[in-house]
C-alpha positions, 0 to 999 in steps of 0.5 A, a space after each residue: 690265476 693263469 689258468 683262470 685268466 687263459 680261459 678268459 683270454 682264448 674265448 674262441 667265437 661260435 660265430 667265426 664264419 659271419 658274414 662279412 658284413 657283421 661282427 660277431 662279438 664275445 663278450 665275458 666276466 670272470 670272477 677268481 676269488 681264492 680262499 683265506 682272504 688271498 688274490 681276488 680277481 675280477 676280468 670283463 673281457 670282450 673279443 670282436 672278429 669279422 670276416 673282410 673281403 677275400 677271406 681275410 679276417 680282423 679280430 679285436 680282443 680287449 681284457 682289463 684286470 681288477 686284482 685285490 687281496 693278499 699275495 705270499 711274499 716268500 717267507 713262511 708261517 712260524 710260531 714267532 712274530 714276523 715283521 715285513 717291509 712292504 716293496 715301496 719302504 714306506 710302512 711295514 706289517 707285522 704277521 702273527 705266530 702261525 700265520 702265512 705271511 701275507 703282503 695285504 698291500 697288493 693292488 692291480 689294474 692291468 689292461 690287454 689289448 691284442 689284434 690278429 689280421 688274417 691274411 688269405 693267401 690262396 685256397 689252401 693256406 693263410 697267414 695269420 699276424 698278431 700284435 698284443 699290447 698289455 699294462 700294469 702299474 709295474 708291468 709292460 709288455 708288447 708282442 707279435 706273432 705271425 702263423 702260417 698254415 697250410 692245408 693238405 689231404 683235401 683240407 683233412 691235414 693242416 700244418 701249422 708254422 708260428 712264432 712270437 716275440 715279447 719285450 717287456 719291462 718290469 718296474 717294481 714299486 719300490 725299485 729293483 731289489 739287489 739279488 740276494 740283498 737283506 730286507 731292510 727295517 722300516 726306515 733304514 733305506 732299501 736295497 735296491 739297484 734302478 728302477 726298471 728291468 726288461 726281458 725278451 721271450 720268443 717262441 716258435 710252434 709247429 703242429 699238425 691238425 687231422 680230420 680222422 673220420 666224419 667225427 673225429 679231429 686231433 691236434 699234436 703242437 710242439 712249441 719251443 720258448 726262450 726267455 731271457 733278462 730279468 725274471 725274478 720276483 721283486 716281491 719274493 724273499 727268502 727266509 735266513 735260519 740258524 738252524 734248519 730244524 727249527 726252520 725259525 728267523 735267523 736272530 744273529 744274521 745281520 751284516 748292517 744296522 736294520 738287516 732283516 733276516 730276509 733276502 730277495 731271491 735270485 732265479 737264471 736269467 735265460 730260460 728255454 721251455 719245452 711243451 708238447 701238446 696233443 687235443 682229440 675232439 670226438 662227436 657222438 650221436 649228439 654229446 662232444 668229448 673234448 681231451 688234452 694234454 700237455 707235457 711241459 719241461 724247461 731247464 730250472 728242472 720243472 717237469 709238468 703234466 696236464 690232463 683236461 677233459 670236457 664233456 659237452 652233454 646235449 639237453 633239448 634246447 641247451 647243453 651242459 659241459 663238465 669239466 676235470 683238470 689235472 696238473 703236477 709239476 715238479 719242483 724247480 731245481 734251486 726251489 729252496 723252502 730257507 738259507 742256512 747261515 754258515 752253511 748257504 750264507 757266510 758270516 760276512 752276508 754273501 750267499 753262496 748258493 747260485 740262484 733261490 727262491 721260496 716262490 710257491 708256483 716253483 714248487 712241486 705242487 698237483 692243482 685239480 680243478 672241476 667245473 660245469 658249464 651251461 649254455 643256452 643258444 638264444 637264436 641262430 646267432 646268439 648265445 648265453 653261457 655261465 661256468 664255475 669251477 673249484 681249483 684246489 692245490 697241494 704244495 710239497 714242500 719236501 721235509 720242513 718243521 711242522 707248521 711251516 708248511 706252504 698251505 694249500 690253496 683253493 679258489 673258486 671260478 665264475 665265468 659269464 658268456 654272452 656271443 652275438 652278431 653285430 
């Protein structure tokens, strides 16, 4: 889904050096649909920039999110029947034997806005101040950002200076479930505490961009990130076993009437990310090459890798780009697939353990996505572009009693472009 809606988000306009007197305008529609009746997504989206006096610069960009479907809750598939609390406590579902369980209530509408004002400070370098503004029903979040860059080299050398910071708040339906407090039956009261959390991320970039030749651009960025506050998933749960050969629901666990045996995960409340990315653009005679990777590390003890290649293949009068994907990560360091009772978790209720969680994107997992796309230039200041894409991912889960395994997920991906002047 991140990587669906980043593509969405970063349309980078053909048209950036229209004259001052006109718009040029991206707009696009993505469709992200995954497998088994799971998360749907629909995003219009559209980025409006124009070039002002002095070569400053305004740009304009709108997202708005349409989410349906069904979304993991944290538990697993086994050959007994399950029953969930939905996060409101108001009704519940029932999962059969073999089943990923699956929360159908999922529902979302979020809507992003965000400006960036380029600010020309002589020929050499500019200052670029962004602010960003996003919402959901249980989500908010506000940012700004501020990069500097500085030409070198007869304008062959750019360094780039950024950082950013977000406040958001987080508002569970429901309320804040209590770390590592049961799941509650239908009726018996949740386990909650408030009904809202904040955290802060800020993050700091420097990187360089250099022409090496007529034909050839590279670009290496060092970024760091911290995030501190509240970062769990209020929706994740954790599964309680008896036995961890079995891997079943735990049938004795119960520290008061209408306990499931479920707890809500609990993560760190500060994070530091570290990425290191690096991108060459290569022009042929006519065909474009396109390759990135990034390295990714942090202190939950996600490692991660991405491979990305793009081939822009000329025809008479449009062109064709496929593309190929490729992310491994490894698993965060309190990924747990269960909680053992007696061993995790003592016979009063308390766990024992610092932190867990059973939430599928902090897993060791490799996602592979292909994709094609073709353009068509309308005229000098306009085109049309459509791109699809399969994203398949494999999820390890280590060694867990079969049929228990996270399944694998596939979606597929359609974007539709059109860019003109205005």
């Amino acid at each position: 889904m991140a990587l669906a809606t980043c593509a969405l988000l970063q349309v980078a306009s053909p048209m950036a050096s229209a004259a001052g007197s006109e718009w040029d305008v991206d707009t696009a529609f993505l469709y992200y649909g995954e497998g088994d009746g799971r998360v749907q997504a629909a995003e219009p989206a559209i980025y409006a920039g124009r070039t002002l006096g002095d070569d400053d610069r305004i740009d304009l960009r709108l997202v708005v999110d349409a989410l349906t479907g069904a979304t993991p809750n944290g538990a697993y598939a086994t050959n007994t029947v399950q029953t969930f609390t939905t996060p409101s406590g108001q009704s519940s579902y029932t999962i059969a034997p073999g089943d990923a369980p699956l929360d159908e209530t999922f529902r979302d509408v979020r809507i992003a806005l965000g400006a960036d004002y380029t600010q020309s400070l002589d020929r050499m370098s500019k200052v670029i101040w962004g602010a960003n503004l996003s919402g959901e029903h249980d989500y908010f979040s506000m940012g700004v950002s501020a990069n500097y860059s500085q030409d070198f080299n007869n304008r062959n050398t750019t360094l780039n200076v950024g950082m950013g910071f977000n406040s958001d708040s987080v508002n569970p339906g429901g309320g804040v479930p209590i770390e590592f407090a049961p799941m509650r039956d239908l009726g018996a009261g949740q386990n909650v505490n408030g009904s809202s959390e904040t955290k802060t991320i800020t993050d700091f970039m420097v990187g360089v961009t250099q022409v090496i030749d007529r034909k050839t651009i590279i670009q290496l960025n060092l970024s760091l990130g911290m995030v501190n506050g509240y970062q769990n998933d209020p929706y994740k749960i954790v599964t309680i076993v008896d036995d961890p050969v079995t891997g079943l629901p735990s049938t004795t666990f119960s520290t008061a009437p209408g306990d499931l045996p479920y707890v809500y995960e609990k993560r760190p409340d500060s994070r530091q990310k570290n990425t290191v990315f690096f991108k060459a653009v290569h022009h042929l005679e006519e065909d474009v090459i396109n390759f990135s990777y990034r390295y990714y590390s942090d202190d939950w003890g996600i490692k991660s890798h991405t491979l990305d290649m793009k081939y822009r293949y000329e025809l008479a009068a449009s062109y064709l780009q496929p593309q190929v994907r490729y992310y491994t990560q490894s698993a965060a360091d309190f990924y747990r697939h269960n909680l053992v009772l007696g061993t995790d978790i003592d016979g009063a209720g308390n766990v024992l353990v610092d932190y867990a969680s059973h939430d599928y994107r902090l897993a060791e997992s490799t996602t592979t996505t292909i994709g094609l796309k073709y353009g068509v230039p309308m005229d000098d200041s306009s085109e049309f572009s459509v791109r699809g894409g399969l994203i398949t991912q494999s999820v390890n889960d280590g060694v867990v009693p079969a049929g228990q395994e996270t399944p694998d997920l596939s979606a597929i991906m359609l974007q539709v472009n059109y860019s003109f002047m205005w």
